[in-house]
N, C-alpha and C positions, 0 to 999 in steps of 0.2 A: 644357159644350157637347158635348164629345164623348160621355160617358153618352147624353147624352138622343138624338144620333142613333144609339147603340148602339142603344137600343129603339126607338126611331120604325122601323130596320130589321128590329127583327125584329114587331115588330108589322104591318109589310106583309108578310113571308113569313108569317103567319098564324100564328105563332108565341110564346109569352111568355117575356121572360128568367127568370121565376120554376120555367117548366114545364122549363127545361131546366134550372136548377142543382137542380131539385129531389133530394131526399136518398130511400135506400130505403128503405122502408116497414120493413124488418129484415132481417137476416141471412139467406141462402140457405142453407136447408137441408141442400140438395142436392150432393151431392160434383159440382165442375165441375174441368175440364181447369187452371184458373187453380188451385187445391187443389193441386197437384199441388208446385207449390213453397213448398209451406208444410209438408211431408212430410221426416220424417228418418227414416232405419233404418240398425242395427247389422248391420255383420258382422265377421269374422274376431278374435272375441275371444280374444285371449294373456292366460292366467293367469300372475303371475309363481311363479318356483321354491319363493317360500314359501307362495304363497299368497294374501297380501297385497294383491295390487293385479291391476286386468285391465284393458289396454291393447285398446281396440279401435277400429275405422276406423266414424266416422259421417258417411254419406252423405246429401249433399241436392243442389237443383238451384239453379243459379243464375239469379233471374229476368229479369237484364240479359244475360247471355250466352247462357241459353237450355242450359246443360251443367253435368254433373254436377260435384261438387266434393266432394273427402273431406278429412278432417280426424281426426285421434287423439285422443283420449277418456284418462280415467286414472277408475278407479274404484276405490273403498275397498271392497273386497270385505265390511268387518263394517259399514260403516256406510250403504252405498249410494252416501257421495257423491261425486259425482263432474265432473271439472274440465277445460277443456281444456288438452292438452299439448303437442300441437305442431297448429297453425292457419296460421292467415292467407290471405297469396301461395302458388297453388300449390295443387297437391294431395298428399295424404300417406296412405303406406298402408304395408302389411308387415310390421308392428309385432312385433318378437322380443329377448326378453328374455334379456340375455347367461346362463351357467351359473348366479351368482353372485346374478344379480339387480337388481346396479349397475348395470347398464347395457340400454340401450334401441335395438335398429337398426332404420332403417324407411327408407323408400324414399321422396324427395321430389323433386317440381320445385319448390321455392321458388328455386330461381335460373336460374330458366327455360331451354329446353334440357331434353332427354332426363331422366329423374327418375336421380338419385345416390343410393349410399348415406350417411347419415348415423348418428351414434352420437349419445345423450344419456347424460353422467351422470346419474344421477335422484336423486344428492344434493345436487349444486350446481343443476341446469338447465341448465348449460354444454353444446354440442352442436359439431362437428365435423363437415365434408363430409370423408369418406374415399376416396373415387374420384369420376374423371373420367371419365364411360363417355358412349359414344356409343348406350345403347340400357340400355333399364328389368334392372334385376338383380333375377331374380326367386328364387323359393325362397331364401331368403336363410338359412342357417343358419351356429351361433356354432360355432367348435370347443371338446370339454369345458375345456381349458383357458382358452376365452376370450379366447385372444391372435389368432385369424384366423376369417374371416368366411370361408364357401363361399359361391358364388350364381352362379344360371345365367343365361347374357347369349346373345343374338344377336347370331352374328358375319358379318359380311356379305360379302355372295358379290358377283360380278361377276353372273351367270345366263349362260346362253345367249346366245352371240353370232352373227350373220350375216354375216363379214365386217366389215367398218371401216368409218365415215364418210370423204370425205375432210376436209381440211381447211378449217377455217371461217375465214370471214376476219375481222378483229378489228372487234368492236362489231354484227357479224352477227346476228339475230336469229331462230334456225333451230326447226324443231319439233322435239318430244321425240324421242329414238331410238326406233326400234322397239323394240320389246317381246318377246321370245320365253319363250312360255312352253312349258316343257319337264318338270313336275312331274305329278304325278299327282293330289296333294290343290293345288290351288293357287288357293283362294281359302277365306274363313270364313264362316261366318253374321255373325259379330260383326266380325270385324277385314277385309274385305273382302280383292283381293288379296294374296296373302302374298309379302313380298318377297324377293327370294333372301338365302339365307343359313340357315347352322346352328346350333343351340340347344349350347352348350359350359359345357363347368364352370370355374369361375374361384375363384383364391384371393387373399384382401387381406387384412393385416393390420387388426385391428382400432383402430388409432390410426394409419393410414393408409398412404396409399405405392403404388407402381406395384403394379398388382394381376400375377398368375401365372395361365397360360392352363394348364390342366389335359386337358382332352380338344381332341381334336382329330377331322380329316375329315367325310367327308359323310356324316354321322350327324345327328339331334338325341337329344341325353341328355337324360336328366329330372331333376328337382330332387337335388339331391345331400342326402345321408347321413349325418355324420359315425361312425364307429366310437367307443368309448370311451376309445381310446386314442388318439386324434388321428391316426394312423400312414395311415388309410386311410380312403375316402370311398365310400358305396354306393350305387350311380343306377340305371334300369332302361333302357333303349332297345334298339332293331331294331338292331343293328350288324350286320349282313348285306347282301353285295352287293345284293339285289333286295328291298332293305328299303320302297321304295313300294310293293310290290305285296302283303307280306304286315306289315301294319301291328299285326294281332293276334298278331303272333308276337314280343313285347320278352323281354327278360331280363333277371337282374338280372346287375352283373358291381360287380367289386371290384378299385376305383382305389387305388394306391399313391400315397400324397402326396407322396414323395421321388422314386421310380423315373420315374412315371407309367404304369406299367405296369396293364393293362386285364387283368382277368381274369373270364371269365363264370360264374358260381355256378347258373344254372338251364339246361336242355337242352331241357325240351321242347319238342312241339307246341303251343304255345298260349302266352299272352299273363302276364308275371310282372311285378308290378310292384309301387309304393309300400312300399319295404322300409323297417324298421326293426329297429336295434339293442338287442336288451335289454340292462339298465342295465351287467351283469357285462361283456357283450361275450360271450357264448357263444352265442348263438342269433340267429337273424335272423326276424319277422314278415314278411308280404306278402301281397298277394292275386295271386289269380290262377286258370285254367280250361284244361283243356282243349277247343282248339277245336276243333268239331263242324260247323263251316262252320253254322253257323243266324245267321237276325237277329238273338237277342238270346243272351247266356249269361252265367250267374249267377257272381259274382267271388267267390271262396270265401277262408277265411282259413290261410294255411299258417303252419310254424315249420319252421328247416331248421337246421343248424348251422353256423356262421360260415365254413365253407368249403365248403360249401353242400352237405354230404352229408346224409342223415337225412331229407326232405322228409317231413311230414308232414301231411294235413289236420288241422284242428281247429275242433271242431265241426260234423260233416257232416251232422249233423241239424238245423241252423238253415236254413231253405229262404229263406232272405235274402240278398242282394247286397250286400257290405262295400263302403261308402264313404272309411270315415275309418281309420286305428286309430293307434295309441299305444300305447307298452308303461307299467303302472303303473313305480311308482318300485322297488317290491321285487322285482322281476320275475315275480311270479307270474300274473300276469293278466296281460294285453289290453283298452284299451277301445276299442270298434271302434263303427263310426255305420250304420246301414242306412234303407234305407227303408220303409214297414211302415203297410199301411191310410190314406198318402195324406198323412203325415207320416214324421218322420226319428228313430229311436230310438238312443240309447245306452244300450251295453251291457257288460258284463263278463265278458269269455270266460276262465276261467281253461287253463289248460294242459292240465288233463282233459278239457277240451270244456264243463264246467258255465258256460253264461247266464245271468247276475243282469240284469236291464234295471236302469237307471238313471235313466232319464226318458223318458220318449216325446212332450216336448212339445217338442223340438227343431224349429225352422221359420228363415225366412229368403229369401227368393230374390227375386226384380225385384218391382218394384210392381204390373206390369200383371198377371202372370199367375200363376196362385194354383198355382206349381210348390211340393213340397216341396223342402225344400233346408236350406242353416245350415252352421254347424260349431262344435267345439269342441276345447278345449286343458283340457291337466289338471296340474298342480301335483304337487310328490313330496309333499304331506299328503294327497292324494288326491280334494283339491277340486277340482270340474268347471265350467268356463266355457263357456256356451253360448247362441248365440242362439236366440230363441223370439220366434214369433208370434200371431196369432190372426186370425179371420174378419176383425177390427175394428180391428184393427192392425198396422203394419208389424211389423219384426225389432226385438226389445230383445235387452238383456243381462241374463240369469240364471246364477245359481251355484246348484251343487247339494255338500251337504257335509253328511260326517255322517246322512246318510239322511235329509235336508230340501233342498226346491231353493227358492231365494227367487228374486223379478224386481227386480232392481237399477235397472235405467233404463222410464221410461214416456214416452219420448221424443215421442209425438203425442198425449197423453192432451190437450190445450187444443187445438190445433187443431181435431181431431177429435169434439171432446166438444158441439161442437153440429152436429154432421153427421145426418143421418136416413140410415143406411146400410143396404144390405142383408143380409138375414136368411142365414143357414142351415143345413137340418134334416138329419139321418140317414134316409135311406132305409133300409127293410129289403130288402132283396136278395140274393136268392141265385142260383146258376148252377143248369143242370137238375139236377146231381148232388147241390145241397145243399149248395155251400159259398160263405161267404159273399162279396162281392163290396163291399167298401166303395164307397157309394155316398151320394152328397147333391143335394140340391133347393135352392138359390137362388129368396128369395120376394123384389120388389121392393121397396125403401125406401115404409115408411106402407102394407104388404100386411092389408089388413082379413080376417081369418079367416072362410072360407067363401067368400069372391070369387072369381069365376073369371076365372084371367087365363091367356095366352096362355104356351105350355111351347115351350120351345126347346131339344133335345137337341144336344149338343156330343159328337162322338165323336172321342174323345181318340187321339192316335197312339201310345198304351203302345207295350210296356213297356219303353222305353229310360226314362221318366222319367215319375212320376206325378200328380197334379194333387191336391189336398187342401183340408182344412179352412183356407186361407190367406188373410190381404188379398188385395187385386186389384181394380186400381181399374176393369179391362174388365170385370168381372163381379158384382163388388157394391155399387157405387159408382156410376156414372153412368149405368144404364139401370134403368128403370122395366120389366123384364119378368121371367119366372122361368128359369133355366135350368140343368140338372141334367146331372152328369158326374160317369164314375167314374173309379179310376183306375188 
């Protein structure tokens, strides 16, 4: 009885229960905003020491919560296959493989609360929480020995205060304190408000224990260093009184791990940073510029000697902006990452200034907008881990070894494989004088050759950051028109 007044109802709203459970006709084509969690992509791939395996963080969105959620990956660098390693509750990132190999640290909220570091043996699966921190530890690096972990933490400040509340009476229910904001950079694109407090370097053994607060004052440091000999740690930051006003003026300086003594290796004018140690311990990498006060200026590759005398450019006829670098294992090269026609290239700068490229299909960055982007880690046999994208797919994982690079994961090849996505072509373009301008045209999903459809020019805000041959689900995915930018 009740069925039948289910329908007698909807037969007087003019309705049929047949028209509404009816099923669809097939699969949508068309990339929709509901796609969007059905999407996974690679990043920050760690090659281990030998080679062997590459630890990376794969990202998707959670349909129920509506937020992202990351997870670590393990892949068989000869065989492709690849497993998850640490999952579930929580999100999991950071992924760094101790000297040795044996071991795996990464940064998790699986016990909800602020994300901790964690250690995996990776021949039992046994894992351990090593700190109890009140805020994400980032740059997470091992010492060559392996026995203590460096990673930079926010330490938090009181801010600016205006005088005292007075006193509340108990079970009172009062509005938040004022607010004084007193900084100069004091909100993000990404991270909104920035809350008081300063970026320091921290040490913890790596089988756990009250970790060591290493830098101190109103500074923020940047990721730390380790030297070869464990003895000392190398980071870049503004340590100067009027360090908000001149943001482009960092250094690099050199932390005593015993003493804790701060000593600066760079002087100039302009902006030194992401140092690294080659393998010996006698030289230091970094990029860096002199500032000319302009909007944009190009991050050049130096080498200087471990006490910071000797500075020297290298390669100063590479007209590219250094993103990444890495010293190889022998110390005779550099592989360093730039950006280059709208994609991300690595490269091999030896000491001499000689460039070997290494791949230029390096890609990676958010899903809506087709920015170049990615990164890579490199093994002492001299295999390279890196993500890589295309028009038509997110970020995977590829290795390059031996003078061949394979694509190890195809992460959204079945989702996407019945998608009708958008196309696109290489512009030829030049500037008045003749030189080329990389440049492409976006044709709409099912664009019949010779149609004329409507052109939509996007003028991109270069050259802090450039736009490319990349997915993106704002521009080749869910609109039906053509739209062309360079970068």
């Amino acid at each position: 009885m009740k069925i039948v007044r289910v329908a007698l109802a909807s037969l007087a709203l003019g309705t049929s229960v047949a028209a509404l459970a009816a099923p669809a006709d097939g699969p949508n084509p068309r990339f929709t905003g509901s796609d969007l969690f059905n999407l996974s992509a690679a990043s920050d791939p760690q090659i281990s020491p030998d080679g062997r395996w590459i630890a990376y963080v794969r990202r998707s969105n959670d349909i129920m919560t509506d937020r992202a959620r990351s997870a670590i990956w393990l892949i068989d660098a000869a065989s492709g296959e690849q497993q998850p390693l640490v999952a579930g509750t929580g999100n999991h990132f950071s992924p760094r493989w101790s000297p040795d190999g044996r071991r795996l640290a990464y940064a998790s909220t699986s016990e909800s609360g602020a994300p901790q570091l964690f250690v995996r043996w990776m021949d039992s699966g046994q894992t351990a929480r090593i700190t109890g921190l009140p805020d994400s530890p980032q740059g997470i690096n091992w010492s060559p020995d392996g026995r203590r972990i460096a990673y930079l933490m926010n330490v938090p400040d009181e801010g600016a205060k205006l005088g005292s509340a007075p006193p509340k009476p108990e079970g009172a229910e009062w509005a938040k304190p004022l607010e004084i904001i007193d900084k100069v950079t004091y909100r993000t694109d990404d991270g909104g408000y920035v809350k008081p407090g300063f970026d320091h370097i921290f040490i913890v053994d790596a089988l756990g224990g009250a970790p060591r607060q290493l830098t101190f004052g109103a500074y923020h440091d940047g990721n730390p260093e380790w030297t070869p000999d464990g003895r000392a740690i190398l980071f870049s930051a503004v340590r100067k009184q009027d360090w908000e006003m001149i943001a482009n003026d960092s250094e690099i300086y050199r932390l005593d791990v015993d003493s804790g003594a701060v000593t600066a290796l760079t002087d100039r004018r302009g902006p030194d940073a992401a140092p690294e140690v080659s393998p010996d311990g006698r030289l230091i990498a970094y990029v860096g510029f002199d500032d000319h006060k302009k909007g944009f200026e190009q991050a050049d590759l130096y080498v200087m000697n471990a006490d910071g005398s000797g500075a020297r450019r290298i390669a100063p006829d590479l007209d590219r902006s250094i993103n990444q670098l890495e010293w190889s294992a022998d110390g005779h090269s550099i592989v360093i990452s730039y950006e280059e026609a709208g994609s991300v290239t690595v490269s091999r700068i030896g000491l001499d200034g000689r460039v070997t490229p290494i791949t230029r299909g390096v890609g990676g960055g958010g899903l809506d907008r087709p920015y170049a982007g990615g990164g890579f880690s490199i093994a002492r046999n001299g295999s390279i881990a890196f993500t890589t994208d295309s028009v038509a797919r997110p970020a995977d994982v590829s290795v390059a070894s031996g003078g061949k690079t394979r694509q190890l994961t195809r992460l959204n090849e079945l989702p996407l494989s019945g998608k009708s996505l958008a196309t696109v072509r290489t512009l030829d373009v030049k500037a008045p004088d003749g030189t080329p301008v990389p440049s492409w045209i976006l044709l709409p999903p099912g664009y019949q050759e010779g149609t004329r459809v409507p052109v939509i020019l996007e003028i991109h805000g270069g050259p802090y950051a450039s736009y490319g041959p990349h997915f993106s689900t704002d521009r080749r995915c869910s609109r039906s028109r053509a739209t062309s930018w360079n970068s």
